[in-house]
C-alpha positions, 0 to 999 in steps of 0.5 A: 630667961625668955625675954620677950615672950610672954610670962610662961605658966609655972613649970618644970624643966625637963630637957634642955638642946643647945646648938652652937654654930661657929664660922671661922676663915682659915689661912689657905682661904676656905672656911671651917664651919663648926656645929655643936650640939648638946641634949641634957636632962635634969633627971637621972637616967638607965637605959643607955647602954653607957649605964645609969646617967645623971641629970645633968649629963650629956644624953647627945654631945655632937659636933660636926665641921663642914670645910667650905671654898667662898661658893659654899661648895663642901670640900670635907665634912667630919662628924663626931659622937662624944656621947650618944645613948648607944654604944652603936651611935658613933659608927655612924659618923663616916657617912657624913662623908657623902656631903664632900662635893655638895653645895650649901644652897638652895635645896640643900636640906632636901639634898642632905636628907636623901644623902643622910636621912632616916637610917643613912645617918643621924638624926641630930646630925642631919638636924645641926646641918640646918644650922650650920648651913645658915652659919656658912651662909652667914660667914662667907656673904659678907666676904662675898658682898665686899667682893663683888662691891669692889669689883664694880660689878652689879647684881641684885642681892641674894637676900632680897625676897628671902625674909621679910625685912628683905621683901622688895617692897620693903623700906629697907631695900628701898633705902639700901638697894633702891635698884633692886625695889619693887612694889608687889602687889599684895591679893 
């Protein structure tokens, strides 16, 4: 259950959130990128204007699907309630609307925030936009790495200083992308 974490002390579920992400090319050459989010509890609940709950049942069951061109620029964006707590969370769902336009990209979680934060949208809604970004980036940069290596053309790869593995000085980028090595010098 938590493979490669240490042995948990004796304890008791309470909540479990799910969060599936999923990348697909369409026909036309855009990409629908698809969040789903899902919150349950194991004890039953009453103060959900839907009536009692039982453990089990969805207290959040959210998706959202983002329609993205290979530049990571938003040209639709759809939000879906199938449960929340309250019976006013759904109205909410047409304000996800304001991403049309917007590009997955550096600062786009600050962007997403100020469009849909605090009581512009929903709070689990905002927080599946990391995850579906991370799903878009994921999705369209392997078409875009083919593309730019049959074009000839060189450019150094956006992941490189992204993450560890992908630090400039790293063996990895070493081996696959020596062009683009560097040693840094570490304080």
């Amino acid at each position: 259950m938590t493979k490669g974490l240490s042995k948990p002390e004796a304890r008791q579920l309470l909540h479990r959130r799910t969060v599936e992400c999923f990348g697909y090319k369409r026909d036309d050459g855009l990409y629908d990128i698809e969040g789903y989010l899902k919150d349950v509890k194991t004890y039953s609940l009453s103060d959900f204007d839907r009536g009692p709950m039982q453990a089990g049942d969805p207290v959040h069951e959210m998706w959202l699907r983002l329609t993205v061109d290979l530049n990571l620029h938003i040209k639709t964006s759809e939000a879906s309630i199938v449960w929340g707590p309250y019976d006013m969370c759904n109205r909410i769902t047409p304000n996800f609307k304001k991403l049309e336009g917007e590009t997955i990209k550096p600062g786009f979680t600050h962007r997403t925030k100020t469009l849909l934060g605090g009581i512009k949208g929903c709070t689990h809604l905002v927080e599946l936009l990391g995850p579906v970004a991370t799903t878009a980036f994921q999705t369209i940069y392997p078409e875009k790495s083919r593309r730019l290596k049959l074009s000839g053309e060189k450019r150094k790869p956006s992941l490189i200083n992204s993450c560890h593995a992908w630090a400039s000085d790293s063996a990895m980028v070493l081996q696959r992308h020596p062009d683009y090595f560097s040693k840094l010098t570490k304080n």
